[in-house]
N, CA, C and O atoms as a CHARMM CRD file, in Angstrom:
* protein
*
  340
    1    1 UNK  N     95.28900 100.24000 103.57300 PROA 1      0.00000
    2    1 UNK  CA    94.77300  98.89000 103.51100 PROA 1      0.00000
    3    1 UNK  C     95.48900  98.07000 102.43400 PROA 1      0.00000
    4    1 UNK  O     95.46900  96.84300 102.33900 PROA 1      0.00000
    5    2 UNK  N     96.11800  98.92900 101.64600 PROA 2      0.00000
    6    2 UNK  CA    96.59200  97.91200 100.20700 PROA 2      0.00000
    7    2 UNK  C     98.11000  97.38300 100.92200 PROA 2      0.00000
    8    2 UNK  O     98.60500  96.26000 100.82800 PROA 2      0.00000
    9    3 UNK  N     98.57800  98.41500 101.55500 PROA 3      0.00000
   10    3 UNK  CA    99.68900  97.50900 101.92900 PROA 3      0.00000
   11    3 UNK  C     99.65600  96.48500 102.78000 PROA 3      0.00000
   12    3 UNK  O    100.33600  95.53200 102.39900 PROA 3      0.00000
   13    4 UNK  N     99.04800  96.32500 103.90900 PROA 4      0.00000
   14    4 UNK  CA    98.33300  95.41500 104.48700 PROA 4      0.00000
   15    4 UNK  C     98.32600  93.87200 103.94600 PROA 4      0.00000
   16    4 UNK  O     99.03200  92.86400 103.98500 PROA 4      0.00000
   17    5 UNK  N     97.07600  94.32900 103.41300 PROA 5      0.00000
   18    5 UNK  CA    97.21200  93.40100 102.11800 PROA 5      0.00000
   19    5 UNK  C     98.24300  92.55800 101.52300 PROA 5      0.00000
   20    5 UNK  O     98.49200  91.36800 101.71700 PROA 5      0.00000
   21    6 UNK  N     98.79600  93.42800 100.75000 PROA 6      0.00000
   22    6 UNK  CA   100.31800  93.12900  99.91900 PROA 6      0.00000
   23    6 UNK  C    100.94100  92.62500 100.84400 PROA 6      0.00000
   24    6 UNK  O    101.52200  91.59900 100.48900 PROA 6      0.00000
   25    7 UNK  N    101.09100  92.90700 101.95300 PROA 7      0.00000
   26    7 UNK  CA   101.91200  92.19300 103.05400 PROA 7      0.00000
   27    7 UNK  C    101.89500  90.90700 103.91000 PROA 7      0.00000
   28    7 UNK  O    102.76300  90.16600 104.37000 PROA 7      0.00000
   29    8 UNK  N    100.46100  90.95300 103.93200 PROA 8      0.00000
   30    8 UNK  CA    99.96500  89.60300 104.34800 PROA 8      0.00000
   31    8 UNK  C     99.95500  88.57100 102.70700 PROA 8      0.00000
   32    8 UNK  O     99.67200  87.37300 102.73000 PROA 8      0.00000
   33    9 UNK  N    100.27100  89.23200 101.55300 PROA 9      0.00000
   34    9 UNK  CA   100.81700  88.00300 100.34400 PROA 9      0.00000
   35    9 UNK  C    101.86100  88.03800 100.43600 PROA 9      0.00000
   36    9 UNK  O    102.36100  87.35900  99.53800 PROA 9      0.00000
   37   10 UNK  N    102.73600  88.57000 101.19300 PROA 10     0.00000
   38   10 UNK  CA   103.95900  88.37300 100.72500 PROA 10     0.00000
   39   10 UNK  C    104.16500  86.73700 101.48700 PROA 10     0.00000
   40   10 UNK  O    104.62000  85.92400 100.68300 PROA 10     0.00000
   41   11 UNK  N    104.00300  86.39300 102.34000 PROA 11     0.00000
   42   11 UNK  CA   103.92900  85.01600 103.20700 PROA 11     0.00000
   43   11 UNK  C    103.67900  83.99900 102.24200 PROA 11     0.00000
   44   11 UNK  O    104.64600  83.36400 101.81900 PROA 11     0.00000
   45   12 UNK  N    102.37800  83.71000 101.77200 PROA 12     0.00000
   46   12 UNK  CA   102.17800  83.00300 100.60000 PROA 12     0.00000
   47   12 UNK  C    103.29300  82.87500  99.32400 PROA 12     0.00000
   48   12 UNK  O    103.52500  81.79400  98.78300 PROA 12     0.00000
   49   13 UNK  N    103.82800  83.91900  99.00000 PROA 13     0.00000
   50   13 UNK  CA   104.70600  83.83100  97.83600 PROA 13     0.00000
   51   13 UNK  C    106.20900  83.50300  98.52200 PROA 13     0.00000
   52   13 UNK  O    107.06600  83.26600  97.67100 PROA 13     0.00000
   53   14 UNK  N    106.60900  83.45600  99.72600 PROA 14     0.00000
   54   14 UNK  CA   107.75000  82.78200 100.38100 PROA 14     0.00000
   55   14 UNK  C    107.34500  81.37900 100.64700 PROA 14     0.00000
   56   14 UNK  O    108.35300  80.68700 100.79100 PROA 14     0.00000
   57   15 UNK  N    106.34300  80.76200 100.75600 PROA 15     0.00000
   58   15 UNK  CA   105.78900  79.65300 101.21200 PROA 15     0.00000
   59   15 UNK  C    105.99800  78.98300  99.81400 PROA 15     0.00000
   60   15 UNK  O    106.78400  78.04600  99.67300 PROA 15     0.00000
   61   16 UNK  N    105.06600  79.63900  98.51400 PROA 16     0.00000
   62   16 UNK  CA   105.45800  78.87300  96.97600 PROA 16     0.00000
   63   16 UNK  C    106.95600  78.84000  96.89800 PROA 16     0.00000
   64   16 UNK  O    107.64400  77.88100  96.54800 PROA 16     0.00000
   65   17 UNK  N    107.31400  79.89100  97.23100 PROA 17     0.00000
   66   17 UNK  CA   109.32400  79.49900  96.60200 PROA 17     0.00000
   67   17 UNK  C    109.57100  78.83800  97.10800 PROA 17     0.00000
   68   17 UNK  O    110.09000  77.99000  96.38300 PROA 17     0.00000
   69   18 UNK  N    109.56800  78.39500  98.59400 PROA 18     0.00000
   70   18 UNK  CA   110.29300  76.89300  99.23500 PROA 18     0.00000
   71   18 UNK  C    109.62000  76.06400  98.69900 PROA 18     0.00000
   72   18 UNK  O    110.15900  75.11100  99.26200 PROA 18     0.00000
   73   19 UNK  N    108.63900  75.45500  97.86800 PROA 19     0.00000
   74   19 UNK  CA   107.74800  74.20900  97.44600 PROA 19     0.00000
   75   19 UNK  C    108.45600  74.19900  96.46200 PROA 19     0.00000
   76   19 UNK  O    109.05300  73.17000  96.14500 PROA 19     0.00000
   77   20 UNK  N    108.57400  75.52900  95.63000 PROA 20     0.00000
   78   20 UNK  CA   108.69900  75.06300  94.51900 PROA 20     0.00000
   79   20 UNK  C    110.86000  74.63100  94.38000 PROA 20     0.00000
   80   20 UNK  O    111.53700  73.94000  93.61900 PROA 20     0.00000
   81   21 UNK  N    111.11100  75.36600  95.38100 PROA 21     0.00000
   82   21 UNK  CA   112.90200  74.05200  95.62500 PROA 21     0.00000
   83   21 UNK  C    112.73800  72.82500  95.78500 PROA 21     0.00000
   84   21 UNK  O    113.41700  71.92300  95.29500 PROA 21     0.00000
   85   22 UNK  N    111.35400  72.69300  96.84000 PROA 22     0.00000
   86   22 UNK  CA   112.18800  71.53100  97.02600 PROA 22     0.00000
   87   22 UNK  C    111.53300  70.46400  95.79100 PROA 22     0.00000
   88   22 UNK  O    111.79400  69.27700  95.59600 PROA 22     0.00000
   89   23 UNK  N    110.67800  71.29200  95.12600 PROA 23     0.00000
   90   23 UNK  CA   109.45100  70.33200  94.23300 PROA 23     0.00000
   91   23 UNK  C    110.62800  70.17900  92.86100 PROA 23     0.00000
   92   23 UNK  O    110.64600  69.25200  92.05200 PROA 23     0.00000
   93   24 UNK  N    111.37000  71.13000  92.88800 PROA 24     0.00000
   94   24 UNK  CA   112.22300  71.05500  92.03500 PROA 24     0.00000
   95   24 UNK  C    113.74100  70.05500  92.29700 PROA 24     0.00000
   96   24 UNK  O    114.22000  69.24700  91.50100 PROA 24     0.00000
   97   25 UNK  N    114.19700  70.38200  93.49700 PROA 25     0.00000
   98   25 UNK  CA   115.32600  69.91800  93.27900 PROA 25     0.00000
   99   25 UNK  C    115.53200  68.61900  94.22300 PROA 25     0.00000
  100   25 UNK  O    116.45200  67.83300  93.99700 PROA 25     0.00000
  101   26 UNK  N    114.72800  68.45800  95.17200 PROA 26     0.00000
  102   26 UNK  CA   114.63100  67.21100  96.32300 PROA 26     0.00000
  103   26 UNK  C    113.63600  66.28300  95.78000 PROA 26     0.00000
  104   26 UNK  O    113.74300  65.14300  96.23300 PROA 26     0.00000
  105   27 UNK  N    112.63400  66.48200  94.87300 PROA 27     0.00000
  106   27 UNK  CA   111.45100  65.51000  94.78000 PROA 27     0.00000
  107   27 UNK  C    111.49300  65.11400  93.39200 PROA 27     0.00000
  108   27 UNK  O    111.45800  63.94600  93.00300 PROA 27     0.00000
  109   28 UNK  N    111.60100  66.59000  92.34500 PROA 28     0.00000
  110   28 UNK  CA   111.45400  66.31400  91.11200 PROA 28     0.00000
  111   28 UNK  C    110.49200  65.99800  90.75600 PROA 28     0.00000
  112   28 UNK  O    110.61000  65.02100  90.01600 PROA 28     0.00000
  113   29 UNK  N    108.82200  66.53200  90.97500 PROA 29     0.00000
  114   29 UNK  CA   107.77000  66.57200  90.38400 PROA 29     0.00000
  115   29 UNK  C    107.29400  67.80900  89.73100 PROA 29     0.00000
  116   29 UNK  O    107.39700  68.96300  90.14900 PROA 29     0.00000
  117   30 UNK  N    106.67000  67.31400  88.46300 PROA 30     0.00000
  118   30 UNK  CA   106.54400  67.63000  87.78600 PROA 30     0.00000
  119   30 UNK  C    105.39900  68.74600  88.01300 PROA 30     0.00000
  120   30 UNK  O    105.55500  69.93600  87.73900 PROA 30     0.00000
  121   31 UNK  N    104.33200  68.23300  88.50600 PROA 31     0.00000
  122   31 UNK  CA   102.87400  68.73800  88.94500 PROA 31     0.00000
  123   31 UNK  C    103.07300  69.35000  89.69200 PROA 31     0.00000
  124   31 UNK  O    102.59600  70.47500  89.53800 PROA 31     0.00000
  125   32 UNK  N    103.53400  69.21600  90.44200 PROA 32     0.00000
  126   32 UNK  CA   104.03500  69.96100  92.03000 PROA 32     0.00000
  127   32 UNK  C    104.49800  71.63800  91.39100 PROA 32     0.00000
  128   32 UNK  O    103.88900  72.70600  91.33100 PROA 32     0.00000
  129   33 UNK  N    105.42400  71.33600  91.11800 PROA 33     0.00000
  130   33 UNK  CA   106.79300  72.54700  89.71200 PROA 33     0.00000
  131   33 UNK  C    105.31800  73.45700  89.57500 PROA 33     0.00000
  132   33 UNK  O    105.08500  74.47700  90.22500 PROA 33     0.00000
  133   34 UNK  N    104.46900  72.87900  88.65100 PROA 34     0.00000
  134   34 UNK  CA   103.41500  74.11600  88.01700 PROA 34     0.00000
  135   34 UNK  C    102.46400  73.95300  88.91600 PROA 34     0.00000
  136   34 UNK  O    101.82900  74.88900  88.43000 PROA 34     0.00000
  137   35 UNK  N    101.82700  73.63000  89.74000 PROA 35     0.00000
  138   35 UNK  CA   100.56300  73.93400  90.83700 PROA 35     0.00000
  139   35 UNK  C    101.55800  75.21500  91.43900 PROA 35     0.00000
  140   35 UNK  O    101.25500  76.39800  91.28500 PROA 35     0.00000
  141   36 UNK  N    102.54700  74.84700  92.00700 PROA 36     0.00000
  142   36 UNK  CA   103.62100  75.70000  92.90500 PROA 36     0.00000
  143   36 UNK  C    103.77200  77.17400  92.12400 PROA 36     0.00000
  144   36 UNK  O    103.61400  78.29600  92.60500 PROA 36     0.00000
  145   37 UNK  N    104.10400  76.82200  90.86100 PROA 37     0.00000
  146   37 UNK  CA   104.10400  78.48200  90.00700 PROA 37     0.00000
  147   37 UNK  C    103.33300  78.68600  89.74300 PROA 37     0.00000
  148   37 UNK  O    103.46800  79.90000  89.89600 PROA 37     0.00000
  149   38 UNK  N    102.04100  78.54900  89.26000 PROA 38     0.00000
  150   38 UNK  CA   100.79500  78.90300  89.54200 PROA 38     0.00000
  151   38 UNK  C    100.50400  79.94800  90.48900 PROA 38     0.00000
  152   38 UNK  O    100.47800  81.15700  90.26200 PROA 38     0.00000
  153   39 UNK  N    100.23600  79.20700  91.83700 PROA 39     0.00000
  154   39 UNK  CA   100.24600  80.00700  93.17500 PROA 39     0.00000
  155   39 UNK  C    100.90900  81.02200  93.04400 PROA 39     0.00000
  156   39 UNK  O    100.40500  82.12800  92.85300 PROA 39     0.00000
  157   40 UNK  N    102.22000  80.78200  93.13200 PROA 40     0.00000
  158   40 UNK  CA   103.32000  82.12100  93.15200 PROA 40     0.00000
  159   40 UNK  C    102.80300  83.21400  92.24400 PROA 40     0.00000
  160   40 UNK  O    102.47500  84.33700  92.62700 PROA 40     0.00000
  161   41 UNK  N    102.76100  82.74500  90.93600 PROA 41     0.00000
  162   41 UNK  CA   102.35900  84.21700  90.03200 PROA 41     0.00000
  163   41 UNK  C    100.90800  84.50500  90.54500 PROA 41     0.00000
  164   41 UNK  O    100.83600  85.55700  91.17900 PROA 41     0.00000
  165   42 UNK  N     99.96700  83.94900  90.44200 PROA 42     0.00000
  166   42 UNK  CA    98.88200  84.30800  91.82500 PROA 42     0.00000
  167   42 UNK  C     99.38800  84.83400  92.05200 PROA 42     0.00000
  168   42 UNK  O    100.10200  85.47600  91.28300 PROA 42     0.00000
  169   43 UNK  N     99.37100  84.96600  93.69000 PROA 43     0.00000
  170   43 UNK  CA    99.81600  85.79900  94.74300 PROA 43     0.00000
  171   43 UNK  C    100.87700  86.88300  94.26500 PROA 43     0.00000
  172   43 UNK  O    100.84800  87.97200  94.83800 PROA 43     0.00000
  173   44 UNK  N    101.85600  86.65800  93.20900 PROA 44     0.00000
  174   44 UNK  CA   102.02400  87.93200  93.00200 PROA 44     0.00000
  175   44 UNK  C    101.68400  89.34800  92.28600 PROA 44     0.00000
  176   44 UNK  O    102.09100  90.48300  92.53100 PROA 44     0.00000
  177   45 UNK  N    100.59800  88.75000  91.11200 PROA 45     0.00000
  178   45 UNK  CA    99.89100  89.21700  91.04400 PROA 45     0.00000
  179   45 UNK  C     98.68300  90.38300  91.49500 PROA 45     0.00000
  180   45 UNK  O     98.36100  91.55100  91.28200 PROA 45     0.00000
  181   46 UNK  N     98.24900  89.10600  92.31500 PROA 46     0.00000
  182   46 UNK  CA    97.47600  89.89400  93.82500 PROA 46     0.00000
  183   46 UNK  C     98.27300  91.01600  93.90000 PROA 46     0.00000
  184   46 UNK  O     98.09300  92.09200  93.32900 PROA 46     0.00000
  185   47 UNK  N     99.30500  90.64300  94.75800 PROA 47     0.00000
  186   47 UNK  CA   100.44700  91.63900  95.48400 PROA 47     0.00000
  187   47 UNK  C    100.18600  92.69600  94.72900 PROA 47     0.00000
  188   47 UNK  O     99.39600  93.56700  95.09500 PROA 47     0.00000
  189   48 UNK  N    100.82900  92.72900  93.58600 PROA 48     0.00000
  190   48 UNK  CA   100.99900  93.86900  92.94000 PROA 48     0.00000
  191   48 UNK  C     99.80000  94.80600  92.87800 PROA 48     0.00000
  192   48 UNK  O     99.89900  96.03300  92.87800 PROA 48     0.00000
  193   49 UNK  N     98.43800  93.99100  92.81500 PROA 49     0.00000
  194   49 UNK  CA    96.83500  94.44000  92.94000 PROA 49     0.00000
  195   49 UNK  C     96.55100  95.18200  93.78300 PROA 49     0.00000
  196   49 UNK  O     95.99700  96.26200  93.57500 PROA 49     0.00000
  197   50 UNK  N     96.87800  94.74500  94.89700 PROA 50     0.00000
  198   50 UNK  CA    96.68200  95.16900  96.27700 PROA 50     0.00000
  199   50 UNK  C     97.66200  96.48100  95.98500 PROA 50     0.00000
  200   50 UNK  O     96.90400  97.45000  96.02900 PROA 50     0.00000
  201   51 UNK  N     98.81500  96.87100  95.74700 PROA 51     0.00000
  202   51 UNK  CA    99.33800  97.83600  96.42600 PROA 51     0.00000
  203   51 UNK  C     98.94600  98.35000  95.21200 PROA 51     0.00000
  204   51 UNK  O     98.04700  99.10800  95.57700 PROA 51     0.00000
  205   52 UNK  N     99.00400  98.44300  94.13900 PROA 52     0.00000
  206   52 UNK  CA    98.31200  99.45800  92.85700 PROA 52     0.00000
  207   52 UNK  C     96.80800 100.08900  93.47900 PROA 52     0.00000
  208   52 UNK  O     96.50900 101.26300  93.25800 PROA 52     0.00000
  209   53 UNK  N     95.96900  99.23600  94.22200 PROA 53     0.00000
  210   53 UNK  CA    94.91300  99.91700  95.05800 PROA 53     0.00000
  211   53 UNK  C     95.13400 100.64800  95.94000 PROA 53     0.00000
  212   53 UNK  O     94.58200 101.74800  95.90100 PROA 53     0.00000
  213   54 UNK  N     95.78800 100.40800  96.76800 PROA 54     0.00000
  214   54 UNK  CA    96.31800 101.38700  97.98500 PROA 54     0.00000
  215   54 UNK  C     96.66600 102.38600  97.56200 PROA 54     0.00000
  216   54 UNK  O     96.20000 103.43200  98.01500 PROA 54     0.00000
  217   55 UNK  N     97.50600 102.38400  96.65300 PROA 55     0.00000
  218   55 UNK  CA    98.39100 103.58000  96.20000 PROA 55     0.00000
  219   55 UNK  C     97.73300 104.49300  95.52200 PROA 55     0.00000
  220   55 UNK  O     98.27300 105.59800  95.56300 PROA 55     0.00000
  221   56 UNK  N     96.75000 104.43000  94.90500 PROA 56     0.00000
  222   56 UNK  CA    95.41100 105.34900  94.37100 PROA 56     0.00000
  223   56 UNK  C     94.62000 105.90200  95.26600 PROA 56     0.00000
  224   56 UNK  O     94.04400 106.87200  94.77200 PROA 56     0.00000
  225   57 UNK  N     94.25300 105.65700  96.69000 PROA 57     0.00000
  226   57 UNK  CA    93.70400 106.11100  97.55600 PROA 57     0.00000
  227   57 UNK  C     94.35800 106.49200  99.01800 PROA 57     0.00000
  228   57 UNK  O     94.86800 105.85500  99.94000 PROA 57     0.00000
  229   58 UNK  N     94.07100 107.86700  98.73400 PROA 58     0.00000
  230   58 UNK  CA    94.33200 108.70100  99.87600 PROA 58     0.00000
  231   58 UNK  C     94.41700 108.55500 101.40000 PROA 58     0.00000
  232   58 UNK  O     93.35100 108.15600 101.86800 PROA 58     0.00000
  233   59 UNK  N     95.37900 108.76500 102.30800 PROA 59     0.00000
  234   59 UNK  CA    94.72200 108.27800 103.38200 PROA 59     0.00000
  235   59 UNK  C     94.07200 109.16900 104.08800 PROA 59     0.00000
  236   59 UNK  O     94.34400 110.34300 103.83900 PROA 59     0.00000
  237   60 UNK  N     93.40300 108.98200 104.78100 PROA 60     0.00000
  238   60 UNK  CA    92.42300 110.08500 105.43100 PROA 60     0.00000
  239   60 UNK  C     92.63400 109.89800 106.40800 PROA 60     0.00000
  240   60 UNK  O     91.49400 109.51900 106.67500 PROA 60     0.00000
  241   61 UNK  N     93.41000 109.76000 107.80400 PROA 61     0.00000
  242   61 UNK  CA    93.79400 109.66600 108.99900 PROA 61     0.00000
  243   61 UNK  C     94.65700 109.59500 109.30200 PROA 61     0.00000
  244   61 UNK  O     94.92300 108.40600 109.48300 PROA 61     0.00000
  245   62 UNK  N     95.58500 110.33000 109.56600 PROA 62     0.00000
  246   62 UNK  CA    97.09700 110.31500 110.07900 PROA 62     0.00000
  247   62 UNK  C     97.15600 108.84500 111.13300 PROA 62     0.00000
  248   62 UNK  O     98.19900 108.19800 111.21500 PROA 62     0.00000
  249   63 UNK  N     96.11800 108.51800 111.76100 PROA 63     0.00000
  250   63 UNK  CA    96.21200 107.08700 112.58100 PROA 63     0.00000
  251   63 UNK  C     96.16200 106.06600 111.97500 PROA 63     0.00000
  252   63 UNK  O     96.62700 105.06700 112.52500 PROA 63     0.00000
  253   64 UNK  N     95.74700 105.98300 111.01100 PROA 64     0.00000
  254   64 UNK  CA    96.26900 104.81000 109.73100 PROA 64     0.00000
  255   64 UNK  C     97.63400 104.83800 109.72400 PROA 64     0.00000
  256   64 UNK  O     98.02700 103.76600 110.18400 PROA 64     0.00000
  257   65 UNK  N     98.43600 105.46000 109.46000 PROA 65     0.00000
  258   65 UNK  CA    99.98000 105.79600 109.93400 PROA 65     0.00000
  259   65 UNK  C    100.51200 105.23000 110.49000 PROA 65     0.00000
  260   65 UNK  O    101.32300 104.32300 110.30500 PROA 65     0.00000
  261   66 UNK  N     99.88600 105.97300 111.71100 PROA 66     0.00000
  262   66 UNK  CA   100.53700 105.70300 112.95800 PROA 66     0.00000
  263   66 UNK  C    100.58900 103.92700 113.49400 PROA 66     0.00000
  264   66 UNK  O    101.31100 103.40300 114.34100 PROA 66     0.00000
  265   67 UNK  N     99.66400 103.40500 112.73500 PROA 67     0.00000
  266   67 UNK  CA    99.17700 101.60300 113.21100 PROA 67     0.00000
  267   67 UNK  C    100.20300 101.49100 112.66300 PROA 67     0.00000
  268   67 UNK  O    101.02400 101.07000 113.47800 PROA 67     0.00000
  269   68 UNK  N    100.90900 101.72900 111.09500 PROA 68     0.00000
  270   68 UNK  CA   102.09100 101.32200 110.84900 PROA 68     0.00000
  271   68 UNK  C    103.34700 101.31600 111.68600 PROA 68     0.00000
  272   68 UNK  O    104.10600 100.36600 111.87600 PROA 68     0.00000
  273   69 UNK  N    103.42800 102.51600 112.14000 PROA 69     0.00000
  274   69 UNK  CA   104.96800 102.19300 113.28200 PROA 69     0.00000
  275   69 UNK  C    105.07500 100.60200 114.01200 PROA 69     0.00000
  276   69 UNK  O    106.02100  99.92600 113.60800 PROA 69     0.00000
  277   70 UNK  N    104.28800 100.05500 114.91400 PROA 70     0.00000
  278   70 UNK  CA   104.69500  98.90300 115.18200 PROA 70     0.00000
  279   70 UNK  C    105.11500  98.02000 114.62100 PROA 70     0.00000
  280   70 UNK  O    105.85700  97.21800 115.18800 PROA 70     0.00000
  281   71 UNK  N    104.79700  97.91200 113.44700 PROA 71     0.00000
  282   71 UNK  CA   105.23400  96.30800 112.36900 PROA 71     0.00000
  283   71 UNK  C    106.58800  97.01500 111.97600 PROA 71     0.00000
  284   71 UNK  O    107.61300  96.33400 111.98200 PROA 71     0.00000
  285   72 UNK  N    106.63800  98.33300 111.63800 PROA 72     0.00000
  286   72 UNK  CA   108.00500  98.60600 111.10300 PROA 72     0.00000
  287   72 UNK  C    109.05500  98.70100 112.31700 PROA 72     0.00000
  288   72 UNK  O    110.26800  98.57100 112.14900 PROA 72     0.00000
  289   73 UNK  N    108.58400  98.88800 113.27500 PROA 73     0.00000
  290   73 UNK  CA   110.12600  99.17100 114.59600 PROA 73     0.00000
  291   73 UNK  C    109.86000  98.06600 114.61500 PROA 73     0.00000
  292   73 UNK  O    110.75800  97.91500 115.44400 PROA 73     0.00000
  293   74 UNK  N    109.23900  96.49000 114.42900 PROA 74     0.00000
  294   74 UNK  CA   109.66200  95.29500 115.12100 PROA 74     0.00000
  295   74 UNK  C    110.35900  94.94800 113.89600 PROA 74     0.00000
  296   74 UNK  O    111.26200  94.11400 113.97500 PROA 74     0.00000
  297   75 UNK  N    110.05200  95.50100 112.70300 PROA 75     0.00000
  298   75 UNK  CA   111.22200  94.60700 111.80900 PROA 75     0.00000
  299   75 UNK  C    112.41300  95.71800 112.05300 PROA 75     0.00000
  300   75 UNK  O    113.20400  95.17900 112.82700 PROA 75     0.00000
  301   76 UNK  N    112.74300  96.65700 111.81900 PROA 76     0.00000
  302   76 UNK  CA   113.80400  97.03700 112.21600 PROA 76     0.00000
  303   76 UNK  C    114.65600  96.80400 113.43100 PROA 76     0.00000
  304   76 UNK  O    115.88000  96.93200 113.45200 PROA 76     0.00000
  305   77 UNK  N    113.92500  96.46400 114.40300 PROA 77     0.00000
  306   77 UNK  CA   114.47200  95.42400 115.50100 PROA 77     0.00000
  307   77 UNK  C    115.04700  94.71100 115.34800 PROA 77     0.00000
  308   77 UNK  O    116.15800  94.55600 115.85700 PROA 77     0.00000
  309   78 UNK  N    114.30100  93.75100 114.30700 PROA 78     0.00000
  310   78 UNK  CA   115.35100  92.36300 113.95800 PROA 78     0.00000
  311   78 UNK  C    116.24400  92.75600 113.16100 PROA 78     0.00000
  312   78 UNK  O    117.38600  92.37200 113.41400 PROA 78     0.00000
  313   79 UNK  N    116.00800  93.75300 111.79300 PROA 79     0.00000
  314   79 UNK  CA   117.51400  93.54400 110.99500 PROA 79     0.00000
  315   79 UNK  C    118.62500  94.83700 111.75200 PROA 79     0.00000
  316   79 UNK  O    119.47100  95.44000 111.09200 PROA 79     0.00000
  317   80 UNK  N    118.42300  95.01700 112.96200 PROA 80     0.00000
  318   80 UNK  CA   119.36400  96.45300 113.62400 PROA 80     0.00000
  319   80 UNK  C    120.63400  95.30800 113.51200 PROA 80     0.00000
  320   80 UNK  O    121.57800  96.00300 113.13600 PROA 80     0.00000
  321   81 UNK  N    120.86000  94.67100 113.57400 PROA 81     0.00000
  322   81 UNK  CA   122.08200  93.58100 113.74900 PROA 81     0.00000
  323   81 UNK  C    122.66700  93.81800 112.38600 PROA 81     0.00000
  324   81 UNK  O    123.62600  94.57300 112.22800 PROA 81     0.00000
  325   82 UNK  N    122.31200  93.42400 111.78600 PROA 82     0.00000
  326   82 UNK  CA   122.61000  93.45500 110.17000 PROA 82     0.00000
  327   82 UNK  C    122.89800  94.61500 109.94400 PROA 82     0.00000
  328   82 UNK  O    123.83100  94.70800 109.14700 PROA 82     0.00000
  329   83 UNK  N    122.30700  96.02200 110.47600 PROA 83     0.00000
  330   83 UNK  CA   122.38900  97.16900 109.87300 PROA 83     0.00000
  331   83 UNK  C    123.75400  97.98500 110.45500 PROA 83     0.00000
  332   83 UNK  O    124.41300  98.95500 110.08100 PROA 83     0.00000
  333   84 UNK  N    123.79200  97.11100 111.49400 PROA 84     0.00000
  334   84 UNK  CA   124.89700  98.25900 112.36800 PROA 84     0.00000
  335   84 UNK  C    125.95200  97.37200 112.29300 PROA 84     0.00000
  336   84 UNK  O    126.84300  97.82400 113.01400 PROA 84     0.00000
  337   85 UNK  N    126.29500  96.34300 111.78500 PROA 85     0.00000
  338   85 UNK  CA   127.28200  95.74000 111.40000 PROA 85     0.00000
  339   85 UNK  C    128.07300  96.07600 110.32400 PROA 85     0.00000
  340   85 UNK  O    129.04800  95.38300 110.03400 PROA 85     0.00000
């Protein structure tokens, strides 16, 4: 469950880094800059929360596992291009 978690923040903390470019270098606000890093260390924070929990608890079902294979063969799907290049 912690990775889960951690994974569904990782979205949020790609979402703050593009705000905080363009808050930085296209807009140049000021407020924007720290609401934006704010969030980010948030969420990474979290992140780190989340998988420091997971990682302390055991899994008890090899089918917890197994739910993982799909998310990982669809990203390896996409970067097989990259990889075999």
């Amino acid at each position: 469950m912690g990775v889960v978690a951690a994974s569904a923040l990782a979205y949020p903390v790609l979402v703050s880094a593009v705000q905080l470019v363009v808050a930085q270098l296209f807009i140049v606000d000021v407020a924007a800059v720290v609401l934006w890093l704010a969030v980010a260390v948030a969420c990474c924070i979290a992140l780190v929360a989340a998988l420091r929990w997971g990682a302390q608890r055991r899994v008890l079902s090899p089918w917890l596992l197994l739910g993982l294979a799909p998310p990982a063969l669809f990203e390896l799907w996409l970067v097989w291009p990259r990889l075999a290049a």
